[in-house]
C-alpha positions in Angstrom: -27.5 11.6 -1.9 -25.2 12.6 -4.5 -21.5 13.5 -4.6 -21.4 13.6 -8.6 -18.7 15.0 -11.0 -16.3 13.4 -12.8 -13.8 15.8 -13.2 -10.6 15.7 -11.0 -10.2 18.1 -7.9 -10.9 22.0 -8.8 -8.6 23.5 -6.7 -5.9 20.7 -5.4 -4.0 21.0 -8.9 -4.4 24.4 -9.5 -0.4 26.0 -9.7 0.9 26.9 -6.8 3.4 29.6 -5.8 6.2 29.3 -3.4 5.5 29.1 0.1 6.0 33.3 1.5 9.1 33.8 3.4 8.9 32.9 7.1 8.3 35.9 8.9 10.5 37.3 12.2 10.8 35.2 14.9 8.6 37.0 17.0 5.1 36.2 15.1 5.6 32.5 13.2 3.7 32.3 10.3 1.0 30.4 11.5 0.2 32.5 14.2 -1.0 35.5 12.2 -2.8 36.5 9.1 -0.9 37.9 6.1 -2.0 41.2 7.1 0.0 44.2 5.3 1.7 42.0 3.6 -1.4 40.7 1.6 -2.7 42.5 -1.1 -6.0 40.5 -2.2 -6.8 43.1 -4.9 -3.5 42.2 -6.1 -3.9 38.7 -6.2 -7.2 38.8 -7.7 -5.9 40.8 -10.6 -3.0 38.3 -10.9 -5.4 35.4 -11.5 -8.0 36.6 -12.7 -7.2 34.6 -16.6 -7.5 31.4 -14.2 -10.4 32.1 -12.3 -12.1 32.5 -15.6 -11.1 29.4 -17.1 -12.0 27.4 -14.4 -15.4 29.6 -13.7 -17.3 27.3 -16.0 -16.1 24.3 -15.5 -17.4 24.5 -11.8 -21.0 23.3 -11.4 -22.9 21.4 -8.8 -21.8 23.4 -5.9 -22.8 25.7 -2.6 -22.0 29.4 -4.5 -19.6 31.6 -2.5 -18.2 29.0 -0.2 -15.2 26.9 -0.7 -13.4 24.3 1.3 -10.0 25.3 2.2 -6.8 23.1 3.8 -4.2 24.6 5.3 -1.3 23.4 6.2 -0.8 21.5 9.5 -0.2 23.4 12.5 -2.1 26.2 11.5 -3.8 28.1 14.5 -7.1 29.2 15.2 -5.9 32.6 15.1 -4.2 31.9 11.9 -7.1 30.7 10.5 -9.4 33.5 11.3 -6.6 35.9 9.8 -6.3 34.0 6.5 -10.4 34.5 6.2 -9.9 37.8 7.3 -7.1 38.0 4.2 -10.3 37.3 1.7 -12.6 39.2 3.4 -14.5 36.0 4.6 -15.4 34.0 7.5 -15.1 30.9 8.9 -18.4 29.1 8.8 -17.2 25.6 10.2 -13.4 24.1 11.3 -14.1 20.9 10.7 -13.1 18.9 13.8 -10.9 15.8 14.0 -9.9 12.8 16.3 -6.3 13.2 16.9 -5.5 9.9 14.8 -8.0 11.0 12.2 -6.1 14.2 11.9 -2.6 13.6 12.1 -3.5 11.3 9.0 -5.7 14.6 7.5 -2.2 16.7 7.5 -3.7 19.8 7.7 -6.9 22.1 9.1 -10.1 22.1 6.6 -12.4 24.9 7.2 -15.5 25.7 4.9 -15.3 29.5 4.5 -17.8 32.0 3.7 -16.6 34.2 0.8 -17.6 38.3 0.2 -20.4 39.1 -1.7 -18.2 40.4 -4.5 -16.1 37.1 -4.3 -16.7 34.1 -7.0 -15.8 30.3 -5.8 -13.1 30.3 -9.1 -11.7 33.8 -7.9 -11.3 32.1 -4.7 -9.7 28.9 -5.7 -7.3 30.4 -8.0 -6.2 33.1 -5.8 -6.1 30.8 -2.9 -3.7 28.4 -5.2 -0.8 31.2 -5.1 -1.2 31.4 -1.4 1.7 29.3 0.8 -0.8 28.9 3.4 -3.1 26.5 1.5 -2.5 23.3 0.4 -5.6 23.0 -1.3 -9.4 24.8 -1.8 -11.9 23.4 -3.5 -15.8 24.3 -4.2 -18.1 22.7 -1.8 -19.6 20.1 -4.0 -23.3 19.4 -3.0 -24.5 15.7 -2.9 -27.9 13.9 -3.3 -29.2 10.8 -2.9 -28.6 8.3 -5.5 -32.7 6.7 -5.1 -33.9 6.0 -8.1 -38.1 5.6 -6.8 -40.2 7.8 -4.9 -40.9 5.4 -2.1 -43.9 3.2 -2.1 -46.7 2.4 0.7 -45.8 -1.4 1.4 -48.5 -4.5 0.8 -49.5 -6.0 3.6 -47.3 -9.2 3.6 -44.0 -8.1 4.4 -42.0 -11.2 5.0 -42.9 -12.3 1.4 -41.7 -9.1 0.1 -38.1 -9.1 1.1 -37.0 -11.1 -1.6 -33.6 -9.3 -0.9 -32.9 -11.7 2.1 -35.1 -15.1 1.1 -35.8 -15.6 -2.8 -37.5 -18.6 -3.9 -38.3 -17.9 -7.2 -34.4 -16.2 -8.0 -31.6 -15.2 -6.4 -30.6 -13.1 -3.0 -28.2 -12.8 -0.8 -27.8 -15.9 1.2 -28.7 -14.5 4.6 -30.4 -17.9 5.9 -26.5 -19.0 5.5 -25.5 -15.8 7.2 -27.6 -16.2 10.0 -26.4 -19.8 11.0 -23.0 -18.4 11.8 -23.9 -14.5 13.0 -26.8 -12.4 13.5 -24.7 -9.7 14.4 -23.8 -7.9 17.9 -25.2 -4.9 19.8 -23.1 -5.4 23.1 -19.7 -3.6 21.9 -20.4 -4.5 18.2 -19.4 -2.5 15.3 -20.5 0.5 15.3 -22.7 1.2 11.3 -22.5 4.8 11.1 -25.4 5.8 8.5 -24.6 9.1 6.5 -27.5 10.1 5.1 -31.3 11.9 5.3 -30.9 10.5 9.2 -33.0 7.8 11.0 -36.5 7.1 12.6 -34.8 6.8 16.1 -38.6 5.5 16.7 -39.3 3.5 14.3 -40.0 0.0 16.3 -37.9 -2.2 13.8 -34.7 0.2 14.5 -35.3 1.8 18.0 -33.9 -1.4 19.6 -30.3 -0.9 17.7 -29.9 2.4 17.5 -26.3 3.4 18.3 -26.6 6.0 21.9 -23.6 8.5 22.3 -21.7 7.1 25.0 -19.6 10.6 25.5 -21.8 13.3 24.3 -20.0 16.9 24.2 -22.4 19.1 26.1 -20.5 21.6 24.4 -21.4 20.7 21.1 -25.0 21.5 20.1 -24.7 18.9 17.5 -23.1 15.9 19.1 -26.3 14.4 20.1 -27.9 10.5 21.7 -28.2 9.0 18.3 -26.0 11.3 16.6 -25.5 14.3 14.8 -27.8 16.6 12.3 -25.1 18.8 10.3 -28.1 20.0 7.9 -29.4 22.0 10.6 -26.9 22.2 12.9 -28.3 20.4 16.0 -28.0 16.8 17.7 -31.3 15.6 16.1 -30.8 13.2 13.3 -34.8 12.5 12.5 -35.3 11.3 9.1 -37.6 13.7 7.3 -37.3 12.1 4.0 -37.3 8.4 4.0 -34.0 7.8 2.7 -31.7 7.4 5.3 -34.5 5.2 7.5 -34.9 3.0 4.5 -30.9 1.7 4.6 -30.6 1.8 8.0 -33.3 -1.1 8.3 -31.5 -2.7 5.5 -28.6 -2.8 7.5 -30.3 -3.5 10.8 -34.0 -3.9 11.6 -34.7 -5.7 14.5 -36.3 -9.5 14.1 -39.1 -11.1 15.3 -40.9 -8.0 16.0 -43.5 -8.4 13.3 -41.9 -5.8 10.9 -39.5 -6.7 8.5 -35.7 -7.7 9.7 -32.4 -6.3 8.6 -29.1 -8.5 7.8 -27.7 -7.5 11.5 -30.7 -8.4 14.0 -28.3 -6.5 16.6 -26.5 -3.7 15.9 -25.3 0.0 16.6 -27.0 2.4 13.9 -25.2 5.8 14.0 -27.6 8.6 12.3 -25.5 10.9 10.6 -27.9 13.6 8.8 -25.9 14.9 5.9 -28.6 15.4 3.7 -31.9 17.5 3.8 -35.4 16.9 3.3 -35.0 16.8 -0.5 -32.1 14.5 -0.4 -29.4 17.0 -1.1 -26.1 18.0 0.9 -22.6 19.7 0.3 -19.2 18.4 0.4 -18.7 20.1 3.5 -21.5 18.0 5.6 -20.2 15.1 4.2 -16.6 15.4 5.7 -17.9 16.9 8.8 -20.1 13.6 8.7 -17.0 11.5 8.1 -15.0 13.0 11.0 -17.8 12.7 13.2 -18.6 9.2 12.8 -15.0 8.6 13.0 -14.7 10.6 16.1 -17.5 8.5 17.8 -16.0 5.1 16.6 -18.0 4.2 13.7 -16.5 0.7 12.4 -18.4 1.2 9.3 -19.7 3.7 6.9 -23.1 3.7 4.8 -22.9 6.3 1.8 -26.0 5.7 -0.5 -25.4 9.3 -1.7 -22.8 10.9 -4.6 -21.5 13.2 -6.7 -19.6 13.5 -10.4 -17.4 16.4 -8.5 -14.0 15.0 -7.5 -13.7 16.3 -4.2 -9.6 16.4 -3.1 -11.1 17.1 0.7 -13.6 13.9 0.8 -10.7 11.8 -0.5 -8.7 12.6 2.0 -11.2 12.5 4.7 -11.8 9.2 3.5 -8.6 7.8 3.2 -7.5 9.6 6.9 -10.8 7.8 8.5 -10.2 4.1 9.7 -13.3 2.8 9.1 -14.5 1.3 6.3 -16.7 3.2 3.8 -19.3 1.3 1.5 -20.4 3.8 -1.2 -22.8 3.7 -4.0 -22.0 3.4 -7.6 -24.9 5.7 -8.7 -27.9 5.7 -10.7 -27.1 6.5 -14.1 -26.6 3.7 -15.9 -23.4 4.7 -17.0 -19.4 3.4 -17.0 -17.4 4.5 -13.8 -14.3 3.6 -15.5 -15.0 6.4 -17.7 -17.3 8.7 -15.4 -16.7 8.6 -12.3 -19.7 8.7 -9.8 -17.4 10.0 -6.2 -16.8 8.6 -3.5 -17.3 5.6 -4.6 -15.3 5.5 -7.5 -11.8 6.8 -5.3 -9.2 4.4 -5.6 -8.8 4.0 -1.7 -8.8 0.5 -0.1 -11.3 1.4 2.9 -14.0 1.8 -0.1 -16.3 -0.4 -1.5 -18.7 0.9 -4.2 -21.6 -1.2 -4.7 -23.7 -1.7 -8.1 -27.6 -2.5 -8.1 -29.2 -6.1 -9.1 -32.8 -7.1 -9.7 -34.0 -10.5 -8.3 -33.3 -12.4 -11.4 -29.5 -11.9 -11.2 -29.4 -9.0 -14.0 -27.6 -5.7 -13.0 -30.2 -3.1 -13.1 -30.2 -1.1 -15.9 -30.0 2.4 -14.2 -27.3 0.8 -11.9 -23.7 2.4 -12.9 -20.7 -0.2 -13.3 -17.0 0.0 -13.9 -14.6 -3.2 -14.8 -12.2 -1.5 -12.8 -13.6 0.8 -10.1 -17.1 -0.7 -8.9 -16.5 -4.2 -7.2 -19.7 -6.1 -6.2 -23.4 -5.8 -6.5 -25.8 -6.4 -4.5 -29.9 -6.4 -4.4 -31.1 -2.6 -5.4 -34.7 -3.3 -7.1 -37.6 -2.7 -5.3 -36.4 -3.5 -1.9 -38.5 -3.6 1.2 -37.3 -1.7 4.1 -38.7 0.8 6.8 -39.5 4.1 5.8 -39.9 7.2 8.6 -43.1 7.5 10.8 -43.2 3.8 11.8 -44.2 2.8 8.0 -42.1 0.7 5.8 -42.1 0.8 1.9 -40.0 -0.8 -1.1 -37.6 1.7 -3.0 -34.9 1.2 -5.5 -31.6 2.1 -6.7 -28.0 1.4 -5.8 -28.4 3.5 -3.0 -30.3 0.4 -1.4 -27.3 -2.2 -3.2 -25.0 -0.1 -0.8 -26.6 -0.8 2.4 -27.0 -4.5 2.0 -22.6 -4.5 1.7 -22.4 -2.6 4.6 -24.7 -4.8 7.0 -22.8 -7.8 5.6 -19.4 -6.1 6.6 -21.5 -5.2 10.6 -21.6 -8.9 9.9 -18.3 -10.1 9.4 -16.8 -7.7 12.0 -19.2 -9.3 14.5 -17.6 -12.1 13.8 -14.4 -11.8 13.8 -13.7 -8.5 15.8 -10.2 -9.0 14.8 -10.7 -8.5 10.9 -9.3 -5.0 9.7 -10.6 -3.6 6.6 -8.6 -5.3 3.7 -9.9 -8.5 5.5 -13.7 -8.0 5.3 -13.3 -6.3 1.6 -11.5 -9.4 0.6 -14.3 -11.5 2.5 -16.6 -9.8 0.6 -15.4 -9.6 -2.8 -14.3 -13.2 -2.9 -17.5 -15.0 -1.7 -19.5 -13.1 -4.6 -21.8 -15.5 -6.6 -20.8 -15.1 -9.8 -23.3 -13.3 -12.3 -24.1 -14.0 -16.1 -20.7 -13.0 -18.1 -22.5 -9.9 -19.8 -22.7 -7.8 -15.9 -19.8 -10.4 -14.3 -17.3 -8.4 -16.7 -18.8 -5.1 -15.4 -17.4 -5.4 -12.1 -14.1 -6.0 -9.8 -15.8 -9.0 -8.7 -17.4 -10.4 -11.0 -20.1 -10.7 -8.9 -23.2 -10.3 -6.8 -22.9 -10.6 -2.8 -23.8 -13.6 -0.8 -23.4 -13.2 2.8 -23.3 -16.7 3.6 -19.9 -17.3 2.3 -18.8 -14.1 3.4 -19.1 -15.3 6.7 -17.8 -18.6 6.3 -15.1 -20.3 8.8 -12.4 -21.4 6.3 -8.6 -21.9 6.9 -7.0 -24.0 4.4 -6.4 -22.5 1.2 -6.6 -24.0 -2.5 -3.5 -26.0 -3.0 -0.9 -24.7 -6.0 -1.2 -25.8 -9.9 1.8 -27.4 -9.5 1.6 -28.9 -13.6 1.1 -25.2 -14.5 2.6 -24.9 -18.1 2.9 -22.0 -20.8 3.5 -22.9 -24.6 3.5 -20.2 -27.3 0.9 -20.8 -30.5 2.1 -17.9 -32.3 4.0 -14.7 -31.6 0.9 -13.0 -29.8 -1.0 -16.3 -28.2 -0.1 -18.1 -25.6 -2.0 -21.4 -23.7 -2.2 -22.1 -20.4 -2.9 -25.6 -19.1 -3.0 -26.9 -15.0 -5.1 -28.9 -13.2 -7.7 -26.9 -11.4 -7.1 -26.7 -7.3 -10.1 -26.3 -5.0 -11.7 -24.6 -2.2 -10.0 -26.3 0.8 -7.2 -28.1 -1.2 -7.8 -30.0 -3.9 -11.4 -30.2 -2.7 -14.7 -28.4 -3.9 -13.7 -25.1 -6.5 -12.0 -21.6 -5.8 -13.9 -18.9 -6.7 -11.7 -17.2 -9.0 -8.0 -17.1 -10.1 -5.6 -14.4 -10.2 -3.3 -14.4 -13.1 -0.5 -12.1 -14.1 2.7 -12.4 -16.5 6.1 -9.5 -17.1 8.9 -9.9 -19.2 11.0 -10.5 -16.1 11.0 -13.1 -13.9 8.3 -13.5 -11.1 9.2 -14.2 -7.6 6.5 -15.8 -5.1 8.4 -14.7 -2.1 7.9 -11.4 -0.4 12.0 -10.2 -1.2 12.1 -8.7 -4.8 15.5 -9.1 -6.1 17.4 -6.6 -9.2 15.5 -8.2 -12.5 12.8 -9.7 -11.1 9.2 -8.5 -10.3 6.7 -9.0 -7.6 3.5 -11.2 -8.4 1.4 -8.1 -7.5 3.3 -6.0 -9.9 3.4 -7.7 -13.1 0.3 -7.0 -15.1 -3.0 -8.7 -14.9 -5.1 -11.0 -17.4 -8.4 -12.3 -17.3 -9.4 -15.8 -16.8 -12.6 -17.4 -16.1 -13.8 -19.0 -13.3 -12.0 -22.0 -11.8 -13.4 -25.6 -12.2 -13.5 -28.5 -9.9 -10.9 -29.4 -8.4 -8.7 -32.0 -10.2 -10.3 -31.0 -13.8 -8.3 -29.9 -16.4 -7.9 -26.6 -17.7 -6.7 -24.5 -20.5 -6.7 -21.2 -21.9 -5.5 -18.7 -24.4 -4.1 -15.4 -23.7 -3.4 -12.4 -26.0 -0.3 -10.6 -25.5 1.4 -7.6 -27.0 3.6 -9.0 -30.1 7.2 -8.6 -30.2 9.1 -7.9 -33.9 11.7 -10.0 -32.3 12.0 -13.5 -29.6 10.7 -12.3 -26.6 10.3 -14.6 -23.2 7.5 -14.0 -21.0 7.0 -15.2 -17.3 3.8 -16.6 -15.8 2.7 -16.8 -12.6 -1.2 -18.0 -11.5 -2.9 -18.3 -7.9 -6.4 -19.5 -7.0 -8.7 -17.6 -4.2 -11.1 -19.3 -2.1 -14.2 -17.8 -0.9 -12.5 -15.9 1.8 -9.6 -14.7 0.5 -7.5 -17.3 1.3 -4.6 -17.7 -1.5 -3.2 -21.1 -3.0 1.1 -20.3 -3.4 2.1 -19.0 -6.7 2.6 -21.6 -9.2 5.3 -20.4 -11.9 6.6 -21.0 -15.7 7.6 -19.1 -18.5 7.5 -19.5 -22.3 9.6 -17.8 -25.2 7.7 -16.7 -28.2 8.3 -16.4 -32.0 9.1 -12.6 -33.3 6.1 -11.6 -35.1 5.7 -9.2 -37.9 5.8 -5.5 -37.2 6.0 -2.6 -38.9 7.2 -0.3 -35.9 8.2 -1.1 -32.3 9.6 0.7 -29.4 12.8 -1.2 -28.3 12.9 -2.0 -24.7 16.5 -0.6 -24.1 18.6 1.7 -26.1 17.5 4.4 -28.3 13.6 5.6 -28.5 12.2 5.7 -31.5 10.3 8.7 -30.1 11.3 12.1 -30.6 10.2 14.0 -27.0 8.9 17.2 -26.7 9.0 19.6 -23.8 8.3 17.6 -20.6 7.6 14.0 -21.8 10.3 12.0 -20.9 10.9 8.4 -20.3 10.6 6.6 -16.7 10.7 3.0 -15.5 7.6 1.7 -13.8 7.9 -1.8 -11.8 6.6 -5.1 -14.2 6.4 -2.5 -16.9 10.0 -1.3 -17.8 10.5 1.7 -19.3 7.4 3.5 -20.6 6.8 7.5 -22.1 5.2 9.9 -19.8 4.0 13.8 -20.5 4.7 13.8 -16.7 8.1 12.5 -15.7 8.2 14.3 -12.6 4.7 13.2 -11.5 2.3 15.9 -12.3 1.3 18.2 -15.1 1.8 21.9 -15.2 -0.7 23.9 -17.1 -1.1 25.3 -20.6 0.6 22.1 -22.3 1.1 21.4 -25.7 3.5 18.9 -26.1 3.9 16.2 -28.3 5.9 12.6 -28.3 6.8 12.1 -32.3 7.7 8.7 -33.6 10.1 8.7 -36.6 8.7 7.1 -39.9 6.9 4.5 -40.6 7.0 2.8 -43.7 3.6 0.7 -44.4 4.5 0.4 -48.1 4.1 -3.4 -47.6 2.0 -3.8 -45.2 -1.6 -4.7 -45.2 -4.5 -4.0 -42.6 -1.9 -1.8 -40.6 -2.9 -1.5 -36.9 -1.6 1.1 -34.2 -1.3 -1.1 -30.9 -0.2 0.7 -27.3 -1.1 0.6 -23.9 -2.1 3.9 -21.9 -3.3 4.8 -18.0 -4.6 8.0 -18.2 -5.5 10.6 -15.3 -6.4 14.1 -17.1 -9.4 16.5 -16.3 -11.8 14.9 -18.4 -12.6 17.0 -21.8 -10.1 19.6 -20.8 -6.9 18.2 -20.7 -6.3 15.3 -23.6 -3.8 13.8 -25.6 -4.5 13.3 -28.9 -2.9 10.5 -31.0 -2.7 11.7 -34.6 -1.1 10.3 -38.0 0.9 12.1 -40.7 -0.1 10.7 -43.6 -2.1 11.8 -47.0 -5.8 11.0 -47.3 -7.6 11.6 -51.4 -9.9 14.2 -49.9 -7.4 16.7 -47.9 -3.8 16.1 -48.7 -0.7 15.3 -46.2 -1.0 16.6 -42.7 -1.6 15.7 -39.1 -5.2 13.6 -38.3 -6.4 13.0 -34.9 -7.5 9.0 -34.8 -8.2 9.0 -31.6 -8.6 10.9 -28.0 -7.2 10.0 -24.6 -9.0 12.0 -21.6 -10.5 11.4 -17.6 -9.3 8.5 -15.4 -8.3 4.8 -15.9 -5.6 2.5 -15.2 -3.5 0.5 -17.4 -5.5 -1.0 -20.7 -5.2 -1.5 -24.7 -6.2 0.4 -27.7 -5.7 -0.5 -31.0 -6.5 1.8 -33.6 -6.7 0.9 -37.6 -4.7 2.6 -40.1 -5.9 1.0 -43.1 -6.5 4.6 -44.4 -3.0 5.0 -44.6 -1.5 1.4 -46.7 1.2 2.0 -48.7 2.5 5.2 -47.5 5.2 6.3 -45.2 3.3 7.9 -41.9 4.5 8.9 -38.4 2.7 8.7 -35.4 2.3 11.2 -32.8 0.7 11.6 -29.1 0.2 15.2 -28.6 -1.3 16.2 -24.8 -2.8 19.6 -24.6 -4.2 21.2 -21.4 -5.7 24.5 -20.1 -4.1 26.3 -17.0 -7.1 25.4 -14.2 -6.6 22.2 -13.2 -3.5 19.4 -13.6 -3.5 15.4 -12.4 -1.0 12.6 -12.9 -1.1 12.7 -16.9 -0.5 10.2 -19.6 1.2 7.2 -19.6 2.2 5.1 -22.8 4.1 1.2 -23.0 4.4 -1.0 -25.7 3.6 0.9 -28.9 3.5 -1.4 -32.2 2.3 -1.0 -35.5 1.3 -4.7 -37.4 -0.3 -6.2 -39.8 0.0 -8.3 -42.4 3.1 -8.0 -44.9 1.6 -8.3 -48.6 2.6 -6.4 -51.3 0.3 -3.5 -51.6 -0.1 -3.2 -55.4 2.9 -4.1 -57.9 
């Protein structure tokens, strides 16, 4: 399945106009169309320089359809007069528990647009309408299999190396299965969005979810589920696809087939995706509200899209359940290309990366450092396959599945765990994977379901000799004595490590000049050792040109989740040598222009953004100007800053140029380097060697076009150092 563009929402961002004035008392606005009032000619003409810019950037999509929200409240009469307004119709409302909606905040309907109507016209005339809060193309999505699937060998059992490896690593179901083998008798409900199920199939017929409440009304709420490809209750697999995860998930044991992580469970067949393996945006949050609707405890998505859909992220962040995506199949970075949902910042998702039996990441398998967070087995896994047959296929779209049976798994268990509790279950238990892939995800890790499930309730014990000393006026070291699992016995899985110029407090009540652990900024460490060994470690840090005093604060995490208290200290470091710094107070030494302006963000202070008010506008072209620089005596100069950036990728981007001369093409403004898409908070350090022994100034110009706008550019602790040398006489 596939839900694939990187680029941030179409039409959410597009400018907006006011809302219209409310009409008279006797028809409220939401109760009838525009009607006279509305002049869609008009409006056309009046966006037409939009509608063109954003024509191209729109591909992967169902042509002349778009997904519209409207504000809450609106009618069903309303809604058939704003389609009426554009001279379409309403192909679906997509329908909504009560919870599920009031969380929505708003109506989404998937409209049918005139003939002479593009998708862009449509967006960007639908942007200046009051009535919408957002429209967006409908985004189609596809299956993120990586193998056409294979007739199985004979020997099954041998085969599902996913579950029992002898010869490398799995997943720890033997360990698993001691504690849980999951529950069908008011268990979690696995709702499976995908190519649909072989009800049939005699490894998955026994746990197939069956509609307690079907609406006889509804043509598509059917026994097992729902087919919005077609439009009907039947969710048959007609691919292979969706059959193959739901026996990941849960096939039945000791039937002679193979056997799934949950031997009981409920398997909801959502069909969302055709015969080919391809769907829209719009099946997909019908699919979501569905499942939701029917009490679906947990979503499968082995399906995506680069598209950023505004409409699935809010679907998914409105639904209670929790969603296990896949990363994708492209071998690429999600930090720096998305692959949607999965890659949505929203803590009811899990994205899921692909490993091979011999604990290497597989190389089409995306990652992301900071937006994919476990893997899990995706190479030539054995599972059941439609007409009774089973078969190995590959691809993270088989990684995803294995997550989500683990999480059935866990919420057998403990019916009481909400959703931050079985994604911290999860992504704490990992085993750890070689340091080459383990820095490639959240985790660090690969998933073992036998920890997952574990029974623990003590927590590491504190580092209570934790200690910072500075080496120099950018190094600091670390030393404690390492806790353990339950205690000081056994070994955490993994500390969590953070430091701020102001003072940390461990206890939930932030006072004035102090920060939260959670909000001062992160740094890596590696994995703890046994408990009572001891431990050191060296950690780089943004120099200062004069003293500056940093505060420490470190926790160790068992394999559950469970947290050790905060143990503090704090260490004051030399002033090192730089050639420019932003002071922390006082005067900038940035000159702003147009809308970039300074704002304080908690554990950071103050820090330059082109979007003070929290948003960009479009047609930008604004630059933040440092005065000069003087590198006359310096040697190896090097530009140092933070950034988080959230642009349209490609389109909008800030540039960070130098003034200075080069032999070849005189004194002028050079781009050194380009800040565009999505990530949070990291380091660059650029080189400006080229430029020793002049007088430079640096500059951080953002420029966008007038289609799309997102959160914008962020920018902390700019320095220039080096080494201070006479440069020649």
């Amino acid at each position: 399945m596939r839900i694939e563009s990187l680029s941030p929402t179409c039409s959410a961002f597009l400018p907006r106009a006011a809302a219209p004035a409310a009409p008279p008392a006797a028809e409220t606005a939401d109760s009838v169309s525009l009607g006279q009032g509305f002049d869609l000619q008009a409006r056309l003409a009046s966006t037409a320089e939009v509608a063109a810019n954003l024509e191209p950037k729109l591909q992967n999509y169902v042509p002349g359809e778009v997904l519209v929200k409207l504000r809450a409240g609106t009618t069903a009469q309303a809604i058939e007069g704003f389609a009426t307004d554009y001279g379409a119709s309403v192909a679906r409302k997509i329908e909504m528990s009560a919870a599920m909606a009031a969380r929505f905040e708003g109506e989404l309907v998937q409209l049918k647009l005139p003939a002479t109507m593009s998708t862009a016209q449509a967006m960007a005339a639908m942007a200046e309408d009051g009535r919408v809060a957002y429209a967006e193309p409908n985004f189609r999505i596809k299956t993120f299999e990586r193998k056409p699937p294979k007739l199985p060998p004979t020997d099954l059992t041998d085969l599902q190396w996913n579950l029992r490896n002898s010869n490398g690593v799995d997943v720890k179901a033997l360990d698993a299965w001691k504690i849980t083998t999951g529950v069908r008798e008011n268990g979690p409900v696995v709702a499976v969005l995908d190519t649909g199920i072989d009800y049939n199939h005699p490894d998955l017929a026994s746990n197939m979810w069956t509609n307690p409440d079907p609406d006889l009304g509804d043509p598509t709420d059917g026994i097992y589920g729902t087919n919005l490809v077609e439009d009907t209750g039947d969710p048959l697999d007609d691919h292979n696809h969706g059959t193959h995860c739901a026996g990941i998930i849960g096939a039945a044991a000791n039937n002679g087939g193979v056997v799934g992580l949950n031997w009981n469970t409920n398997l909801m067949a959502v069909k969302v995706l055709d015969s080919q393996g391809m769907g829209d945006t719009a099946d997909a949050v019908a699919a979501l509200a569905y499942a939701t609707k029917k009490g679906a405890r947990i979503t499968n998505n082995s399906w995506g899209t680069d598209e950023y859909s505004q409409a699935m992220k809010d679907a998914l962040a409105a639904s209670p359940a929790l969603h296990v995506c896949s990363a994708g199949n492209d071998g690429w970075d999600n930090d720096t290309h998305p692959s949607y949902p999965g890659s949505f910042d929203l803590d009811n998702v899990i994205s899921v990366a692909s490993h091979n039996r011999r604990n290497q990441l597989a190389p089409s398998s995306n990652r992301g450092a900071s937006t994919v967070h476990i893997a899990a087995p995706g190479v030539a896994v054995h599972s059941t396959l439609k007409q009774g047959q089973w078969g190995a296929l590959s691809g993270t779209s088989m990684a995803a599945p294995h997550v989500a049976g683990v999480a059935a798994l866990i919420a057998s268990k403990y019916p009481e765990a909400d959703n931050a509790t079985i994604k911290t279950r999860i992504m704490h238990s990992v085993d750890r994977m070689p340091s080459n892939d383990a820095d490639l995800l959240i985790s660090n890790g690969r998933l073992n379901a036998g920890r997952a499930l574990a029974e623990d309730q003590v927590a590491p014990a504190a580092m209570v000799d934790f200690a910072a000393r500075a080496l120099d006026a950018g190094t600091v070291e670390l030393s404690w004595t390492a806790s353990g699992d339950d205690g000081t016995l056994g070994s955490a899985v993994r500390y969590e490590l953070r430091y701020s110029h102001l003072p940390i407090t461990a206890n939930n009540e932030v006072k004035p000049g102090e920060v939260g652990f959670q909000d001062a900024l992160p740094a890596p460490l590696e994995a703890p050792q046994e408990g009572g060994t001891r431990e050191k470690a060296r950690v780089d840090v943004r120099p200062s040109g004069k003293e500056q005093k940093l505060y420490w604060g470190l926790r160790a995490i068992d394999k559950v989740g469970n947290a050790s208290a905060i143990s503090l200290s704090s260490v004051t470091l030399p002033a090192g040598e730089l050639a420019f710094e932003e002071p922390e107070d006082g005067d900038s030494r940035f000159t702003p222009e147009g809308s970039w302006g300074l704002i304080s963000l908690a554990g950071r202070g103050r820090v330059w953004t082109d979007s003070p008010q929290g948003g960009y506008v479009g047609k930008r072209n604004d630059s933040l100007t440092s005065t000069g620089i003087s590198l006359k005596d310096w040697k190896n100069p090097v530009l140092s800053f933070d950034a988080k950036v959230n642009t349209e990728k490609k389109y909008d981007t800030c540039e960070v140029e130098v003034y200075g001369r080069k032999w070849w093409g005189g004194t002028k403004w050079r781009p050194v380097a380009s800040l565009s898409g999505i990530h949070d908070w990291k380091g660059y350090q650029v080189s400006l060697s080229d430029y020793e022994g002049q007088d430079i100034k640096i500059r951080f110009r953002f420029r966008s076009d007038d289609s799309r706008d997102f959160d914008g550019v962020y920018l902390d602790n700019v320095v220039v150092s080096g080494r201070q040398d006479q440069v020649g006489g």
